[in-house]
Steps between C-alpha positions, in 0.01 A plus 500: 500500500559828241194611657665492864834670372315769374269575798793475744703748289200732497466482849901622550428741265227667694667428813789699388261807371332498840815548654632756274205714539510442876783663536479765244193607776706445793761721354275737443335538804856500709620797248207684593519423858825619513435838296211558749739453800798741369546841625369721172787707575767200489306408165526812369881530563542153328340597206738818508835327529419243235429806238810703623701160443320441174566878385864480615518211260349676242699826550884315539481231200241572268341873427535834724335831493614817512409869441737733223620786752664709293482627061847348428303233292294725324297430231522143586369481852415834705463612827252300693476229308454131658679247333561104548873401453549177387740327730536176474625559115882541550536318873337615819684599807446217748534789778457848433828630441626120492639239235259489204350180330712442204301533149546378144392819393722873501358853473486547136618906366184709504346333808275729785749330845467566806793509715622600858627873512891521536475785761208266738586452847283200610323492865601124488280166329260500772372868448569440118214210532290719737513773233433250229200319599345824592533625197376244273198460792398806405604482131741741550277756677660520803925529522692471848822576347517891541798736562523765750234761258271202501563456134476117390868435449650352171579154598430374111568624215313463175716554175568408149761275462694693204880404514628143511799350560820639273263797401644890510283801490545838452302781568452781226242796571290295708522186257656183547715359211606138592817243370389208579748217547698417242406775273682800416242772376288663718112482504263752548243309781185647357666353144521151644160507653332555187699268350381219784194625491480590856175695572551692757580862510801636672381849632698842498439804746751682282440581189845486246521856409527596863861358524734801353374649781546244788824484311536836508383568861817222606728671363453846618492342836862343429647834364340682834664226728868612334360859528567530139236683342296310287465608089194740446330244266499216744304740782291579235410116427484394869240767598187262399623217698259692786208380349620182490374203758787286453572191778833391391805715464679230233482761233635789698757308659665346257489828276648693827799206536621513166556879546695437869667198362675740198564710757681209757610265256779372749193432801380156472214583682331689226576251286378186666155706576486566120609127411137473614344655292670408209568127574174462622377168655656127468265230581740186643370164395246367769369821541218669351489923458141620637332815357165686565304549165435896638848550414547834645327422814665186647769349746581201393828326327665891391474518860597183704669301176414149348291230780595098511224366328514267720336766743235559244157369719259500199341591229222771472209336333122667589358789546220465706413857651328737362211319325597683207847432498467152504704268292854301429816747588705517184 
């Protein structure tokens, strides 16, 4: 009777294999029946939008790539290099330009972010996600967002995120000094960042004896603007400034206001441009204070103030172009 159990459960057993295996085949063959009926064409445009949805994917929640356009990052990341941006870290947008994913974890001071330029003027989502899948098809070879000179236009940014929340910085010769919340001394930033042990290196186009005479230079200009002629010894130190390549008139024009604000002391407009320059930058909580590493070669939070970081998009992580460049962002 055992005997009989056993064969008859033997024979299901096979039974079932046959069938399995007779329809694995049959699957087969209809699959390849059907592959050999579609249009090549059709099957080739399948195969396209499945990448461009897997790429979209890729590019909106988890990592996107993009090429450094300008030297405001300098020594960190230089022109033309391709990077991956991390951006699934701190939330993704669920829509470009759209509400983002909320995330445990916050842009921490020091990070590479990535964040949409303040002065942007978007073409709408749908050419946003044109633009977007293009570019990360082509690993950012290939950019559809131009302006009129057929420049690729500065829809992200790429920063350090220096100043948090309750933080005030002050600009001396070129140098930030920084009271950060709750303190009431100020910092020198290269001080703190050896004191961190941050590695990176903030670069300088200007070197610090050059600034008696960008000092100089402003005030001679304020003295010849109240056609007052300016003291011999001042020409005399503001006639190097011609060799001087120098991007940002902060030195000159604070130097220059402080001699028209002696000379207008009842004009609040002199003063409130000077209370720039000497009160510097507050950095609101919820907010973080942006700033290229090339110091004297950027736009960024001097220019358009403190972002939500909330609108920060992610968080510069790779390196992958050139060969030799290759490596973690830091």
């Amino acid at each position: 009777m055992d005997v009989m159990k056993k064969n008859s459960l033997l024979d299901r057993l096979e039974g079932l294999t046959e069938r399995y295996l007779t329809y694995q085949k049959r699957s087969r063959r209809i699959k390849k029946e059907k592959q050999k009926a579609k249009n090549p064409i059709l099957d080739w445009l399948e195969a396209f939008i499945w990448a461009v949805g897997v790429v979209l994917l890729i590019n909106q929640y988890l990592f996107q790539a993009y090429e450094i356009p300008s030297g405001s990052m300098i020594d960190t990341l230089l022109i033309g290099d391709r990077i991956f941006v991390n951006k699934i870290l701190f939330g993704p947008e669920l829509l470009p330009g759209m509400a983002k994913l909320p995330s445990p974890i916050k842009p921490k001071r020091n990070d590479i972010i990535i964040f949409e330029s303040p002065s942007y003027l978007s073409q709408g989502p749908a050419f946003d996600i044109a633009q977007r899948i293009i570019y990360m098809l082509t690993i950012s070879l290939v950019d559809i967002d131009r302006d009129e000179s057929g420049e690729p236009k500065a829809h992200f940014l790429i920063k350090r995120g220096v100043g948090w929340g309750g933080d005030q910085f002050v600009l001396h010769r070129g140098d930030f000094r920084i009271r950060f919340a709750g303190e009431t001394r100020w910092t020198e930033e290269r001080e703190f960042n050896v004191q961190r042990q941050f590695k990176h290196r903030i670069s300088r186009l200007v070197a610090p004896e050059a600034y008696p005479a960008l000092e100089a230079e402003g005030k001679v200009m304020a003295y010849m603007e109240l056609r007052l002629n300016p003291p011999a010894g001042l020409l005399n130190t503001a006639a190097f400034t011609n060799e001087i390549r120098y991007p940002d008139d902060r030195a000159r024009d604070k130097a220059g206001l402080g001699v028209i604000r002696g000379a207008y002391p009842q004009d609040p407009r002199y003063r409130v441009r000077l209370s720039r320059h000497t009160q510097g930058w507050y950095v609101p909580e919820g907010r973080i204070l942006p700033l290229g590493d090339n110091r004297d070669n950027s736009r960024d939070g001097r220019s358009f103030g403190p972002i939500r970081e909330t609108k920060v998009l992610g968080k510069g992580s790779i390196i992958y172009w050139p060969i030799g460049r290759m490596g973690l962002i830091r």
